[in-house]
Structure formats: C-alpha cells, structure tokens
N, C-alpha and C positions, 0 to 999 in steps of 0.2 A: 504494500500500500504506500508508503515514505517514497521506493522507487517510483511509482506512478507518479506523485506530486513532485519528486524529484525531476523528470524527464518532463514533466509539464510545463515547468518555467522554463525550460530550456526551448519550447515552442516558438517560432518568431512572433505569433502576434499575443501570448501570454508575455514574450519580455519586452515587446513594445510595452504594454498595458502595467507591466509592474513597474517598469520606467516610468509612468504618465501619475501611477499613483503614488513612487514617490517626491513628485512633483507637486502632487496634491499635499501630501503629507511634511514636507518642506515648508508650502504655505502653512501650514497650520502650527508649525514648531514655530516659525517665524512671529507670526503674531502671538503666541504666547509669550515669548523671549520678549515681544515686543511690548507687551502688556507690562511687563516684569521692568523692563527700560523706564516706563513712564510715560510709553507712545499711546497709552490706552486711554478710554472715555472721562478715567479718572484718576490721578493719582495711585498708583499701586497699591501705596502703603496704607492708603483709606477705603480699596473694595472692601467687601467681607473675608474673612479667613480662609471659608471654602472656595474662595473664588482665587484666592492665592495660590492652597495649596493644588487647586487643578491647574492653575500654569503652571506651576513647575511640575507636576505632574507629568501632566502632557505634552509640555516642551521639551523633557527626556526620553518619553515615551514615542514621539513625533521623529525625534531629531533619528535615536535609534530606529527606527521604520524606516523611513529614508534609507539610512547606508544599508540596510537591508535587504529593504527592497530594489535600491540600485544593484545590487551585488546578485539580483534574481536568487534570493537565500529564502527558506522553509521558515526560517524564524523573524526574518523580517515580515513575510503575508503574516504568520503568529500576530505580529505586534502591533500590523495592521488590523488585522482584525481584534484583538484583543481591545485597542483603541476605542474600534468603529461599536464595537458589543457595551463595554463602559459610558459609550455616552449616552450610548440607547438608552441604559438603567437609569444615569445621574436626570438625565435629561425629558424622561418620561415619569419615573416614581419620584424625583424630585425639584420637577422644573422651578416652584415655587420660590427654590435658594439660587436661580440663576437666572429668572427671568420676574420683573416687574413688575412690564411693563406690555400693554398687547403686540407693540415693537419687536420686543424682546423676544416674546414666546414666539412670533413668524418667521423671526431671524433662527431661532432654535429650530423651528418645523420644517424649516428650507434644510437646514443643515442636516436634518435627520434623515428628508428623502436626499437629497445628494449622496449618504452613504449608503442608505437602499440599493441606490442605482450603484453604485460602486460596486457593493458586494454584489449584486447582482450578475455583473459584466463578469467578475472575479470568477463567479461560482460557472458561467457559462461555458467562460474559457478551458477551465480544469474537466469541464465534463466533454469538453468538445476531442477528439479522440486523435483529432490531425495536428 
C-alpha cells in the first residue's frame, strides 16, 4: 500500500499538483509568519491567545508541508492533510474563537471549500491508476 502512494507522487500530473499545493501551503505559512511580524488586522500581541498559538502552529506546520511537499515526500501530503483535517475541526466545532464577525465566518467558509477542492483533486489523482 506505502509502494502505491509511493509510485503515485512520482506521477507527472500528481507532482505537478503537489508542486501547486505546496505553493498553496507557502501562502499560508507566509501569512501566518506574517501575522506573527505585525502585518496582521491587529497587533499580534493583542489577538486572543488561541489565535497566536494557531500561527505558530501552523506557520511550522505550513512551512514543513511545503518542503514536503516540494520534495513529492508521503509525509509532507501527511502534513498536508493533517493541516487541511485540523482546520476543519478548529474551524467548524469552534469557529466562534476565530470568527466574529459575518466577514469572518465567509472568509472561514471560503477557506474551508478551497480545501475540499484540494483534497479532493489530491484524492482523485492517487486513485487515478496512470
């Protein structure tokens, strides 16, 4: 089974695709690192706590998916998806600690189909057999 997903990223249009998402996943370390800088909606040191510790969170957890996923590596799709699965949770059973605002929550709900469609392409590609 590991062979199979092993030989799958090796696919041309699966390492296009892990290429692209870690490109997506770049953006997403970026604006957290960047949040963390002071480039965010608010002073860093004044969000809420859980809003700190998901940047750094996820700016380690982003940054590593990246070279991961550029490297067409098992453990970086891992940390891809382990990512895309935690925000679903934080994001759905607790949107109320990260969203305020009806803003906030469309900005959340867009984020959350974008990774639908991600994993989706992701899942399509590993099953497609060429």
């Amino acid at each position: 089974m590991v062979d199979y997903f092993i030989q799958a990223t090796e696919r041309p249009w699966m390492s296009i695709y892990l290429r692209i998402l870690a490109f997506v996943f770049a953006y997403g370390a970026i604006v957290h690192f960047g949040n963390i800088a002071g480039f965010g909606e608010m002073p860093w040191l004044e969000t809420p706590l859980i809003w700190r510790i998901g940047d750094v969170f996820y700016g380690i957890l982003d940054t590593a998916a990246v070279i991961g996923l550029g490297a067409r590596k098992l453990w970086g799709i891992g940390l891809c998806l382990l990512g895309i699965l935690s925000q679903f949770i934080i994001y759905t059973v607790f949107i109320d600690y990260f969203a305020s605002t009806p803003e906030q929550r469309q900005t959340i709900y867009g984020l959350l189909v974008t990774e639908a469609i991600l994993v989706l392409i992701l899942t399509t590609l590993f099953l497609l057999r060429k």
